[in-house]
C-alpha positions as a Markdown table, in Angstrom:
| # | Residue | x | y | z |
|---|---|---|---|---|
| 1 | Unk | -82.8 | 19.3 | -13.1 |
| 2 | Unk | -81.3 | 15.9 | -11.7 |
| 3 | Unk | -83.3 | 14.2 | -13.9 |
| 4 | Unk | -81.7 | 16.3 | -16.9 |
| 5 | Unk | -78.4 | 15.6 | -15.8 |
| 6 | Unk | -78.9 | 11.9 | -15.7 |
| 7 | Unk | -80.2 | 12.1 | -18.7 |
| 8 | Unk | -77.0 | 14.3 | -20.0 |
| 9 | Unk | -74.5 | 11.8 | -18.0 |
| 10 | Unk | -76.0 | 8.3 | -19.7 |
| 11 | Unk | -76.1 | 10.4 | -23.4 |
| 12 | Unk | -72.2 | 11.4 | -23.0 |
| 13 | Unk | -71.6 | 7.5 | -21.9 |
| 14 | Unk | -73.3 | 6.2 | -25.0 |
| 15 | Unk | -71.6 | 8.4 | -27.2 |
| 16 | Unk | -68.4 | 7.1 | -25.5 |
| 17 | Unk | -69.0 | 3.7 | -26.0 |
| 18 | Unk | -69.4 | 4.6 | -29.7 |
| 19 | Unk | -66.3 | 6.1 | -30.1 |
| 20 | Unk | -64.6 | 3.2 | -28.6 |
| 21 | Unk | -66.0 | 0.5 | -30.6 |
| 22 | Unk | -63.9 | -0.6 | -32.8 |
| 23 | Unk | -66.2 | 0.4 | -36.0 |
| 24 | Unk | -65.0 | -1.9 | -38.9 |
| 25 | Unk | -61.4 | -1.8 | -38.7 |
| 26 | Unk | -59.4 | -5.2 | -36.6 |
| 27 | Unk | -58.3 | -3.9 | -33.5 |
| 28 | Unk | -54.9 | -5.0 | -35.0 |
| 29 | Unk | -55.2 | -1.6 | -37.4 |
| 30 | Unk | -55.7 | 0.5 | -34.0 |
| 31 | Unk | -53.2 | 3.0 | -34.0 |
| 32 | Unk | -53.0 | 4.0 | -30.3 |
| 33 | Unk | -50.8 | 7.3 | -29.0 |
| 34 | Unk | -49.9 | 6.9 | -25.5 |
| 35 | Unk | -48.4 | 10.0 | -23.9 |
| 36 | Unk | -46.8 | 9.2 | -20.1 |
| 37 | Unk | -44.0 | 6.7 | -20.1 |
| 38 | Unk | -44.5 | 6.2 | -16.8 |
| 39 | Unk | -46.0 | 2.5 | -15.1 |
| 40 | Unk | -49.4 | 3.7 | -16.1 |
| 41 | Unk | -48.6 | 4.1 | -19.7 |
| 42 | Unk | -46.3 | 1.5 | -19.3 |
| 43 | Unk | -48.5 | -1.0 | -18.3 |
| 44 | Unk | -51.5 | 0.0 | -21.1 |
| 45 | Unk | -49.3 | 0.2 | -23.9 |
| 46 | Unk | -48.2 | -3.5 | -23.3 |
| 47 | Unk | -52.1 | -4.7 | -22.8 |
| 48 | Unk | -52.5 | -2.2 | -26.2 |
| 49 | Unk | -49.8 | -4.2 | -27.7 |
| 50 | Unk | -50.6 | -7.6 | -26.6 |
| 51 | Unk | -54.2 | -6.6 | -28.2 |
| 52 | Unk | -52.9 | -6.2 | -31.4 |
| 53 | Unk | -53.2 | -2.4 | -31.6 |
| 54 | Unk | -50.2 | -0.4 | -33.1 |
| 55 | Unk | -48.8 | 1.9 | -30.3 |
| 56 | Unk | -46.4 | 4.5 | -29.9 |
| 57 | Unk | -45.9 | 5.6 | -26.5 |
| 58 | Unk | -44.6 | 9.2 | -25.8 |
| 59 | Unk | -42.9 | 10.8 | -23.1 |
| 60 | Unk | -41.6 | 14.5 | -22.6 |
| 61 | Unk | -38.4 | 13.0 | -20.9 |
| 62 | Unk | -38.1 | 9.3 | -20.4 |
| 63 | Unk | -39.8 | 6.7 | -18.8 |
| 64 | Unk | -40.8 | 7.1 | -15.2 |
| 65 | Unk | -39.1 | 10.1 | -14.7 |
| 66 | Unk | -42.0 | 11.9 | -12.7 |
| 67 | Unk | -45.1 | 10.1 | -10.7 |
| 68 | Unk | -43.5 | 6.6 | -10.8 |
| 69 | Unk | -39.8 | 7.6 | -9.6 |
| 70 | Unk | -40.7 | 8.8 | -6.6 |
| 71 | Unk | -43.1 | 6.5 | -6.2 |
| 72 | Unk | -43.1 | 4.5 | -2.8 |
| 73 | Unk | -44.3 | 1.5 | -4.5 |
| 74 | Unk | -46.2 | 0.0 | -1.8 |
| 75 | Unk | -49.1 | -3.1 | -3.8 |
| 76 | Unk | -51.6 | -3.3 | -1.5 |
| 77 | Unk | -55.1 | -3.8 | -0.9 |
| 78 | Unk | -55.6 | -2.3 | 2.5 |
| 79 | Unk | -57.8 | -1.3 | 5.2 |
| 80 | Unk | -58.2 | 2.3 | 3.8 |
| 81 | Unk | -59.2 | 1.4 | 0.1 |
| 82 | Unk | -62.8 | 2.0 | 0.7 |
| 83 | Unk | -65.5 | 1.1 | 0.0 |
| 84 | Unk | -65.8 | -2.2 | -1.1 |
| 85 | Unk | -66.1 | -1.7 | -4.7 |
| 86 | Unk | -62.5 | 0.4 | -4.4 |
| 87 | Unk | -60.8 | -2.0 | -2.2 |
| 88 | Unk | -61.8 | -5.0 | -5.0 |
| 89 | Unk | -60.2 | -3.3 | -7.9 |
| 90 | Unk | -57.2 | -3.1 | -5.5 |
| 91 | Unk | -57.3 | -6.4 | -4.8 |
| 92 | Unk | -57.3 | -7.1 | -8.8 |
| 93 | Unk | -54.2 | -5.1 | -9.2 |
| 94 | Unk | -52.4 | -6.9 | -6.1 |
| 95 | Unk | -53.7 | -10.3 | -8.3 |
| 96 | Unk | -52.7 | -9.4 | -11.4 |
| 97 | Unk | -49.5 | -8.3 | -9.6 |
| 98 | Unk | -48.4 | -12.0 | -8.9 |
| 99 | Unk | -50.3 | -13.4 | -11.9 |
| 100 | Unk | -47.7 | -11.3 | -14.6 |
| 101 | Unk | -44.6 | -11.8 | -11.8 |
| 102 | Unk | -43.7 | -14.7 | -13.8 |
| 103 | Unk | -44.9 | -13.8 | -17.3 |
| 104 | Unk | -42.6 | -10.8 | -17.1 |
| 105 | Unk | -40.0 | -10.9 | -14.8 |
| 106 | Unk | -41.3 | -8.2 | -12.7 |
| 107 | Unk | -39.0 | -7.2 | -10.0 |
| 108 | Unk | -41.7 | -7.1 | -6.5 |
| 109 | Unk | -40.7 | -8.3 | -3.3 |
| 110 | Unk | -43.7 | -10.0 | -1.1 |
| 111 | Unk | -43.7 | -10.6 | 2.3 |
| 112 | Unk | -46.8 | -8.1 | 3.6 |
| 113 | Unk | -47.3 | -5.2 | 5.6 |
| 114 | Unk | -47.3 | -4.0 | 9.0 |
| 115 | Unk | -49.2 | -1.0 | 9.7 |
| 116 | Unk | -49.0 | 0.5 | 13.0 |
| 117 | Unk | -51.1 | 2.9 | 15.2 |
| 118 | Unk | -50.2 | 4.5 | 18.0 |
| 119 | Unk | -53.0 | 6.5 | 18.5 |
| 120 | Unk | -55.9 | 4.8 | 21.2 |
| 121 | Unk | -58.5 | 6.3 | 19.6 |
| 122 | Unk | -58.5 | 4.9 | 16.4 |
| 123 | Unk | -58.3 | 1.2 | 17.8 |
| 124 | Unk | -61.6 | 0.7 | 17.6 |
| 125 | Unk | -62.2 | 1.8 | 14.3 |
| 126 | Unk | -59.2 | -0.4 | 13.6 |
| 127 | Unk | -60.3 | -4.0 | 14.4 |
| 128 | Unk | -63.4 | -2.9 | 12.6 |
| 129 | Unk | -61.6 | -2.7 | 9.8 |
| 130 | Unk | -59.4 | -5.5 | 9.6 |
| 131 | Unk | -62.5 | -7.5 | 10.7 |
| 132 | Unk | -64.0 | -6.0 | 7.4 |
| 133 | Unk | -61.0 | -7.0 | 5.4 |
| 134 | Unk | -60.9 | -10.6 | 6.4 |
| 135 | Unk | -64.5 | -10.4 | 5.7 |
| 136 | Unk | -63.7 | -8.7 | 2.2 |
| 137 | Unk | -61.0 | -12.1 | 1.6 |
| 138 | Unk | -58.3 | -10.1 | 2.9 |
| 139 | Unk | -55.3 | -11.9 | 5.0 |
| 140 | Unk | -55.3 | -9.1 | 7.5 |
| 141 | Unk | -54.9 | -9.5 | 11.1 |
| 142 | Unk | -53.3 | -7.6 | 14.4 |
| 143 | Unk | -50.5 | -9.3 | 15.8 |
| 144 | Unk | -48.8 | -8.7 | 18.6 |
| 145 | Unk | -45.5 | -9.3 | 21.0 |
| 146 | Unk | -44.0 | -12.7 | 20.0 |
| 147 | Unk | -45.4 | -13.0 | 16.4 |
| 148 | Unk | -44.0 | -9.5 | 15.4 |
| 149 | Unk | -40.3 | -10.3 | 17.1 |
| 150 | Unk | -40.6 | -13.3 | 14.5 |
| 151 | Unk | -41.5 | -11.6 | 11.3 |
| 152 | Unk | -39.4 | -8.3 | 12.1 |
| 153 | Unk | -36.5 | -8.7 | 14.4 |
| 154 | Unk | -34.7 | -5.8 | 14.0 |
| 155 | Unk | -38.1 | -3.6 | 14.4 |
| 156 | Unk | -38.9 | -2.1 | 17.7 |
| 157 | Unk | -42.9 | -1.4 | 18.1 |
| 158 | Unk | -42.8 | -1.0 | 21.6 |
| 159 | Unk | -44.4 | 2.6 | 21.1 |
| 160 | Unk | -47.1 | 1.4 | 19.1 |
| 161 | Unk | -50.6 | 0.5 | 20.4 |
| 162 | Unk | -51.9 | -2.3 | 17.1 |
| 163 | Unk | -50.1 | -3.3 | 13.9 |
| 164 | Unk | -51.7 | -4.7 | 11.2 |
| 165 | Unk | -50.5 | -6.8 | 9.4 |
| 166 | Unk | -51.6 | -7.9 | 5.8 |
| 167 | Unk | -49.6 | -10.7 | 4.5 |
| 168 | Unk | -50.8 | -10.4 | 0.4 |
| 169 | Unk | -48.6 | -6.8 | 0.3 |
| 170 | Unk | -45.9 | -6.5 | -1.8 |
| 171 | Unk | -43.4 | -3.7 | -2.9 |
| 172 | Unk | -42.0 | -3.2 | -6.2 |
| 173 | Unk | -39.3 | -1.1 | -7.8 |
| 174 | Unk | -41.3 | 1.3 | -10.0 |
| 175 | Unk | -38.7 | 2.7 | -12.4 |
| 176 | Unk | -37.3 | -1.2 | -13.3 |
| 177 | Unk | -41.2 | -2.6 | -13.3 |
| 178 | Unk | -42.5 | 0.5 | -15.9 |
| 179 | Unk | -39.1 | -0.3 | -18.0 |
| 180 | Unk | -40.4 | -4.4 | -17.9 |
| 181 | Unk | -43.7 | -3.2 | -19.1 |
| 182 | Unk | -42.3 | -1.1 | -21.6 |
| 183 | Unk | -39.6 | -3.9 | -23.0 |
| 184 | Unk | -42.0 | -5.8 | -23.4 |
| 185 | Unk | -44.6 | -3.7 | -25.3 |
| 186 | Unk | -41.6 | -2.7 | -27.3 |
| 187 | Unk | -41.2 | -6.5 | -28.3 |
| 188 | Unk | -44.8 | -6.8 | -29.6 |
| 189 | Unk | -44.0 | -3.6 | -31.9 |
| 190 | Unk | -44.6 | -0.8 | -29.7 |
| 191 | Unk | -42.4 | 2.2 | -30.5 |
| 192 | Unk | -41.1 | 4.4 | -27.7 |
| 193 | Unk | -40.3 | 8.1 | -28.4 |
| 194 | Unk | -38.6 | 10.4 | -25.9 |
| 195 | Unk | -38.0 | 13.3 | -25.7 |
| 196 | Unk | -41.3 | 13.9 | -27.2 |
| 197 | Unk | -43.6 | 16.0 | -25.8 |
| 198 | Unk | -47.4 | 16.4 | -26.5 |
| 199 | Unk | -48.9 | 19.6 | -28.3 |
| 200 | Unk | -51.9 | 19.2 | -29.7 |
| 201 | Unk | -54.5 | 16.6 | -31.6 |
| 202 | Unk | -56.1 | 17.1 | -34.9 |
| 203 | Unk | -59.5 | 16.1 | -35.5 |
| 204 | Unk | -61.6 | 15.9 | -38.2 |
| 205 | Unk | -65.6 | 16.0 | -38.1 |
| 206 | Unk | -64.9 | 15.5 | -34.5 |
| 207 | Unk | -62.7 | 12.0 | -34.7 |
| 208 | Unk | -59.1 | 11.8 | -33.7 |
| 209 | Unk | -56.6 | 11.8 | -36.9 |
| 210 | Unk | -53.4 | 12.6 | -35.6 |
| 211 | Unk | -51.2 | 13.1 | -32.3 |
| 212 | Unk | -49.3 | 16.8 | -32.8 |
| 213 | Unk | -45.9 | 15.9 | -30.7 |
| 214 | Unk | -42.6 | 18.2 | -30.5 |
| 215 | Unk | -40.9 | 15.8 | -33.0 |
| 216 | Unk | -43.8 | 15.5 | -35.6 |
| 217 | Unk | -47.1 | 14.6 | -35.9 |
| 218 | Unk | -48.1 | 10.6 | -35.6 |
| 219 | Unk | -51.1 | 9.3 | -37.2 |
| 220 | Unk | -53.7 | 7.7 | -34.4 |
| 221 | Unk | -56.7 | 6.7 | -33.5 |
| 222 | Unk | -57.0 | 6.7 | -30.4 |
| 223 | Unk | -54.8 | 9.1 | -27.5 |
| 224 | Unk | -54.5 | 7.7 | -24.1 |
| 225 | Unk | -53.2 | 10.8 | -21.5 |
| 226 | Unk | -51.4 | 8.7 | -19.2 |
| 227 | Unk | -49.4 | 12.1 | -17.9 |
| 228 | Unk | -49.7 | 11.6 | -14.3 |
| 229 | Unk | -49.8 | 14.7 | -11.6 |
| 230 | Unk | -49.5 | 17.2 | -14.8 |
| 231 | Unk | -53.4 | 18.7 | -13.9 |
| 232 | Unk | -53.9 | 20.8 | -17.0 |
| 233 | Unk | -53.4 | 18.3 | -19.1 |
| 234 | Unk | -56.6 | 17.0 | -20.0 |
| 235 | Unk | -58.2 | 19.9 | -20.2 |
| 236 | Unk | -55.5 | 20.6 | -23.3 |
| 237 | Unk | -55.9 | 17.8 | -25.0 |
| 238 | Unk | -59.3 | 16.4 | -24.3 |
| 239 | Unk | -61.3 | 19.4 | -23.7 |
| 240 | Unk | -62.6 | 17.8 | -20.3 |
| 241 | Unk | -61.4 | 18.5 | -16.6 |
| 242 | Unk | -60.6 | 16.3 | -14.9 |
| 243 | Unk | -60.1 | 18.3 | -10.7 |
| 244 | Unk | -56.7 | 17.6 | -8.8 |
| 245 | Unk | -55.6 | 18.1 | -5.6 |
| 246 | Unk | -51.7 | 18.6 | -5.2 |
| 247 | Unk | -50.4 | 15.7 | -2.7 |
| 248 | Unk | -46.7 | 15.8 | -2.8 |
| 249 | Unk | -44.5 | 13.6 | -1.2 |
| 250 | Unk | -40.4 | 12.8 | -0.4 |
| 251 | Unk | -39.0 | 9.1 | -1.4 |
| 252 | Unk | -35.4 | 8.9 | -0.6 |
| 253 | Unk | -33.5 | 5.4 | -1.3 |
| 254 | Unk | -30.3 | 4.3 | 0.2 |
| 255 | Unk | -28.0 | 2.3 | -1.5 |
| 256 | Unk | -27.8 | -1.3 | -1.1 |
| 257 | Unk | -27.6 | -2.2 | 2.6 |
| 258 | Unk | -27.7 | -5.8 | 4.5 |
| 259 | Unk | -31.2 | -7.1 | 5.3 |
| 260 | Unk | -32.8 | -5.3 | 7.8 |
| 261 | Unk | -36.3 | -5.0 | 7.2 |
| 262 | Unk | -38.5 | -8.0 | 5.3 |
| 263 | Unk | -42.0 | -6.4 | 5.1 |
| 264 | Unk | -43.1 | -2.6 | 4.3 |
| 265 | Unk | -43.4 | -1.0 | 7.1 |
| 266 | Unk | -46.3 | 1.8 | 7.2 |
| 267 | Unk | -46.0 | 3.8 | 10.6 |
| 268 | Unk | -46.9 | 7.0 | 12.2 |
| 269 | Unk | -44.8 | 9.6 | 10.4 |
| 270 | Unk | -42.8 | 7.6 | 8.3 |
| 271 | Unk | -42.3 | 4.1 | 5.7 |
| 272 | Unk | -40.1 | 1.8 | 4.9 |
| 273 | Unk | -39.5 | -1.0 | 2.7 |
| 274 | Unk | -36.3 | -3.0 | 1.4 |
| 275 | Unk | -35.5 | -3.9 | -2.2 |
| 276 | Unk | -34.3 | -7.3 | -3.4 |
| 277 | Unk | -31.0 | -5.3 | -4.3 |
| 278 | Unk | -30.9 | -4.3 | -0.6 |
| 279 | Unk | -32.1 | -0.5 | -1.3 |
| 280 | Unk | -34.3 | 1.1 | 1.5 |
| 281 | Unk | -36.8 | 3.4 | 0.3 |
| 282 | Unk | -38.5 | 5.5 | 2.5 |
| 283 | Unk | -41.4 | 7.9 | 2.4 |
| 284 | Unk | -42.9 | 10.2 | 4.6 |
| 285 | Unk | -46.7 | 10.3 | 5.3 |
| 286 | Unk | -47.2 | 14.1 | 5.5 |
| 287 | Unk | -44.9 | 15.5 | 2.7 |
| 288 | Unk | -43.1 | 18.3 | 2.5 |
| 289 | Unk | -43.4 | 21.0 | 5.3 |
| 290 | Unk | -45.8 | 23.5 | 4.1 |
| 291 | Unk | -43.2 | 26.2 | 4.8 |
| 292 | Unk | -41.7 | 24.9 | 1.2 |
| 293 | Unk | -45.2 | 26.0 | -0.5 |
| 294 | Unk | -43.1 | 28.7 | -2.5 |
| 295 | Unk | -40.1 | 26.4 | -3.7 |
| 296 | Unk | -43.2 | 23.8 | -4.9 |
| 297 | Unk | -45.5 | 26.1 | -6.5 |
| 298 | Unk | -43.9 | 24.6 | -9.6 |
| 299 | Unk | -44.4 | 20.9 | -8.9 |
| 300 | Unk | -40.1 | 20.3 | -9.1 |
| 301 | Unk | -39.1 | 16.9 | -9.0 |
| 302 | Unk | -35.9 | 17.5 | -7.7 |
| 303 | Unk | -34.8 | 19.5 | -4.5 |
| 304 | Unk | -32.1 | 23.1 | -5.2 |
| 305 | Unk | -29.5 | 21.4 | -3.9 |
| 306 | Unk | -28.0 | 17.6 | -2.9 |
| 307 | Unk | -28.1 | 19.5 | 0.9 |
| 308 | Unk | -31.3 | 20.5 | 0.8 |
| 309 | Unk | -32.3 | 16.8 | -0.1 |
| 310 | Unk | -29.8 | 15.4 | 2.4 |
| 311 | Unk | -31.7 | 17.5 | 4.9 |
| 312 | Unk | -35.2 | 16.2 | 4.4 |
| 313 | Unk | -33.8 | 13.1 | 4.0 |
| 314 | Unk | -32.2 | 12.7 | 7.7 |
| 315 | Unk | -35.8 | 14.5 | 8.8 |
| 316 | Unk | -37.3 | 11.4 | 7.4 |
| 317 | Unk | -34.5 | 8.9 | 8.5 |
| 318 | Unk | -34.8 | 9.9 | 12.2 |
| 319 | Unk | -38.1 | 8.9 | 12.1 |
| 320 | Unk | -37.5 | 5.8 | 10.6 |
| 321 | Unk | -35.0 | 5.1 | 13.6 |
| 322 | Unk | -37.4 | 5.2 | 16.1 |
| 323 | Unk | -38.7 | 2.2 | 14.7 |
| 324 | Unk | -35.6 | 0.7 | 12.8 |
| 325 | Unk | -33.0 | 1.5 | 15.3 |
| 326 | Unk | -29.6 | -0.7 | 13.3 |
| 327 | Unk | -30.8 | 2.0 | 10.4 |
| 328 | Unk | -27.4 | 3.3 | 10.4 |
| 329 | Unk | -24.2 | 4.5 | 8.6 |
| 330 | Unk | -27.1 | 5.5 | 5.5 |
| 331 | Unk | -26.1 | 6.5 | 2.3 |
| 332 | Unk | -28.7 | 7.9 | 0.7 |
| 333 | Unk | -28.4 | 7.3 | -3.3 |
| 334 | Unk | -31.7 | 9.4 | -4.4 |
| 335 | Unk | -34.0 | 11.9 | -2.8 |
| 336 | Unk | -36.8 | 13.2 | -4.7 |
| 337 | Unk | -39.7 | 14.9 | -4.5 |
| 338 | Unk | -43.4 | 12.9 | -6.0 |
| 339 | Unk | -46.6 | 14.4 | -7.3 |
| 340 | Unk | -49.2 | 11.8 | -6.5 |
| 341 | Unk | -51.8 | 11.7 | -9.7 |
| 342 | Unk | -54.5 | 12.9 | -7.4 |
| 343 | Unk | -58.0 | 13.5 | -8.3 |
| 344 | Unk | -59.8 | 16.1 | -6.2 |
| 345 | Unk | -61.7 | 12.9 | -4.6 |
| 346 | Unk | -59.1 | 10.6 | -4.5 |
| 347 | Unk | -60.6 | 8.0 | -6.7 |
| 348 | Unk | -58.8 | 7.2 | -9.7 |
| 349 | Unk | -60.1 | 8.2 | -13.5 |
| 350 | Unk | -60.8 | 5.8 | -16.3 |
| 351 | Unk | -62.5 | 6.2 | -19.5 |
| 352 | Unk | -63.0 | 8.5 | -22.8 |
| 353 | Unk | -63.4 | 12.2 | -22.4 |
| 354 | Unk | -66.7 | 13.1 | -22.8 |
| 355 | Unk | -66.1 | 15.9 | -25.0 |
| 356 | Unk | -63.0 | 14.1 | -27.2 |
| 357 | Unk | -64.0 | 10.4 | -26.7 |
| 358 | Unk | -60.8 | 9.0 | -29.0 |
| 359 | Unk | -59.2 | 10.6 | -25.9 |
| 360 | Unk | -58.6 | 8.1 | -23.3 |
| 361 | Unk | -58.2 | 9.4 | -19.7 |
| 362 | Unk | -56.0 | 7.6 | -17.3 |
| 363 | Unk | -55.1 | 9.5 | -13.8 |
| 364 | Unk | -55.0 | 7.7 | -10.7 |
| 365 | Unk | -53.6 | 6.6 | -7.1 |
| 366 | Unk | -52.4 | 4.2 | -5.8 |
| 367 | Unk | -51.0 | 4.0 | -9.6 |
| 368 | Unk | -48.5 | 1.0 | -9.1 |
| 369 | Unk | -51.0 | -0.9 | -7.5 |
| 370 | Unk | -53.7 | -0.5 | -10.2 |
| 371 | Unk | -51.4 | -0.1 | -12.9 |
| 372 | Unk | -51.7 | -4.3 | -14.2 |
| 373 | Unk | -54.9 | -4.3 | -13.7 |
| 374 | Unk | -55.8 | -0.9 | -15.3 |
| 375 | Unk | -53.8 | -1.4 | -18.2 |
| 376 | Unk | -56.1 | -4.3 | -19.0 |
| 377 | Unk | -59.3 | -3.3 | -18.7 |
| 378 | Unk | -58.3 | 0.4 | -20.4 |
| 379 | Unk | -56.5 | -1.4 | -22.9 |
| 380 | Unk | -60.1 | -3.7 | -23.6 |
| 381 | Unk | -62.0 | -0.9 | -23.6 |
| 382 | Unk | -60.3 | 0.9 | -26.0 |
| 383 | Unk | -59.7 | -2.4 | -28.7 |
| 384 | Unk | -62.8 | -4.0 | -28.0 |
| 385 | Unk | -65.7 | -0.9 | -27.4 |
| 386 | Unk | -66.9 | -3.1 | -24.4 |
| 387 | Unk | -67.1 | -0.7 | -21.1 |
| 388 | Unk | -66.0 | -2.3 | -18.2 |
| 389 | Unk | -68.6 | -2.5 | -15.4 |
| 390 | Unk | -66.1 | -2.3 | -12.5 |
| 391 | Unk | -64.9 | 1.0 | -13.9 |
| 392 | Unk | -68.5 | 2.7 | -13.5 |
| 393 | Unk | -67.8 | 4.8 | -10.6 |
| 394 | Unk | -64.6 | 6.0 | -11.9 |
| 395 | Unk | -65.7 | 7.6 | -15.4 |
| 396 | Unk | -64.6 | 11.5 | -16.1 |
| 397 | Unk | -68.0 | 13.0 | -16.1 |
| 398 | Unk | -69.1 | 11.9 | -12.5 |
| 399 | Unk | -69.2 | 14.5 | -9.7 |
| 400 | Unk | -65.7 | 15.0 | -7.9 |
| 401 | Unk | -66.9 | 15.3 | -4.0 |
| 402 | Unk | -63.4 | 16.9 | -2.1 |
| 403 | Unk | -61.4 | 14.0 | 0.0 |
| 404 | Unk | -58.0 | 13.4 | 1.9 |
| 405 | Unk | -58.5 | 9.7 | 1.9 |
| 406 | Unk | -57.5 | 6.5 | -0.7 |
């Protein structure tokens, strides 16, 4: 019976690989459908672009209005991207990160992380993990006393038994970065279309002819579902299902404030990091409190009521305080509430559907992380038919084992 399966799962790959070659046509004739304007979709449809493919991205509302605005935006390549193979295409994206900074103006302040623990029994397992990063090429260490007075002087970390800190992390704004990506796909000839919402694809003998959106249907080739937390998605539209796990989560961002901080700051209950523009955005670790499960049944993006968000906003703050103490006289510009793209194992999911393979799947966190990187090697698979080894372990038809971690 295992046998059988194998034999099933390397048959469905082959006849992916297929699909994505580019048969006879120039990879310049590819006509590519991107639905999800977000940094994801962003970020493929400029790789797509810079391929030579004809693209059209789509997007129910407007880009990064979902998964990437509420985004905490934290590119990193940390102690928890496990195992090794994970934590490397992490790295990538961190790489890639700083390679296109310059290319395309991409706003990301670096500086590093600090990750604290005040838990005693997890210290253990801690230094054998940033032992494992250094190993791994990471610039990961635990600081104490002096040396964390010097890099954050306004942060108090008295209550806190280790930090980490990991000096290759950066933070970027995720609404202004997917806009850079998508500027600049637009320049190479990309078109962008919103409000346009996907509703169907029409095949014939089994290959991809046309995209069916709410403002007409557009010829393609190829469909990439870049569409983020939206679970039912690629079951529509690629006959394939791909399992996910709700992980919602509140970002709230101040307006522009003095320097306080100069690192993100990752600690028990709560995160923080500052803009360029001298915005603090901050997160909390748990989400929302699971008396809410009513109000989010529907995956909202947006809370009732300016006091409702105000309220889980100064929840969040007065954690923050306990660490930031001069975090004061706040103004808090925009709460809202983020459905991390989850899969039910928390890996993320690259590739052709198995069932629809001119149907590219693309559903992942840490999604601003990965998002450079992915767009490239999607963007290659799909214009060049080559399947990218590093994204093995990450195909749609592998087995989804249940996880809380990544």
């Amino acid at each position: 019976m295992v046998a059988a399966s194998l034999d099933r799962r390397r048959f469905l790959q082959f006849v992916a690989a297929i699909a994505l070659a580019p048969e006879s046509r120039a990879s310049s004739g590819l006509r590519v459908v991107v639905a999800g304007a977000g940094i994801i979709g962003a970020s493929i449809a400029w790789h797509l672009a810079k391929a030579g493919a004809s693209v059209t991205v789509i997007d129910r509302q407007g880009p990064a209005t979902h998964a990437s605005r509420a985004s905490f935006a934290w590119i990193n390549a940390t102690w928890s991207k496990q195992p090794q193979a994970y934590h490397a295409l992490n790295q990538a994206g961190v790489a890639r990160w700083k390679l296109l900074q310059p290319e395309l103006g991409l706003p990301v302040h670096w500086g590093g992380s600090l990750e604290g623990n005040a838990d005693p029994s997890k210290e253990k397992e801690l230094a054998s993990r940033v032992a494992e990063q250094m190993a791994w090429g990471e610039q990961a260490r635990i600081l104490a006393g002096g040396d964390l007075a010097e890099l954050e002087p306004n942060v108090d970390f008295t209550s806190l038994r280790q930090v980490i800190y990991s000096a290759n992390d950066g933070a970027t704004n995720p609404i202004a970065s997917t806009q850079v990506f998508l500027d600049a796909a637009i320049a190479l000839g990309a078109k962008l279309l919103y409000p346009c919402e996907l509703v169907g694809v029409n095949l014939a003998s089994g290959r991809l002819k046309a995209v069916a959106t709410s403002g007409g249907d557009i010829a393609a080739d190829r469909l990439v579902l870049a569409t983020g937390a939206a679970a039912d998605t690629a079951k529509r539209f690629a006959d394939w299902d791909v399992p996910q796990r709700d992980a919602p989560g509140v970002t709230a961002a101040t307006a522009p404030m003095p320097r306080i901080i100069n690192r993100v700051l990752w600690m028990p209950k709560v995160h923080l990091h500052q803009r360029d523009d001298g915005r603090i955005v901050l997160g909390e670790e748990d989400g929302p409190p699971a008396s809410h499960a009513d109000r989010l049944s529907g995956h909202p993006n947006d809370f009732p009521s300016r006091e409702i968000a105000l309220q889980h906003a100064e929840r969040i703050l007065k954690e923050a305080q306990r660490y930031v103490p001069d975090l004061t006289k706040v103004n808090f510009e925009n709460i809202v509430i983020g459905w991390r793209p989850m899969p039910l194992d928390g890996y993320p999911v690259l590739g052709a559907s198995p069932a629809r393979p001119d149907v590219y799947l693309s559903v992942m966190h840490s999604g601003v992380t990965l998002a450079p990187h992915a767009g490239l090697l999607a963007a290659q698979e799909i214009t060049q038919g080559a399947l990218a080894e590093e994204l093995k372990p990450y195909r749609p038809d592998r087995h989804f084992e249940p996880t809380t971690g990544h």
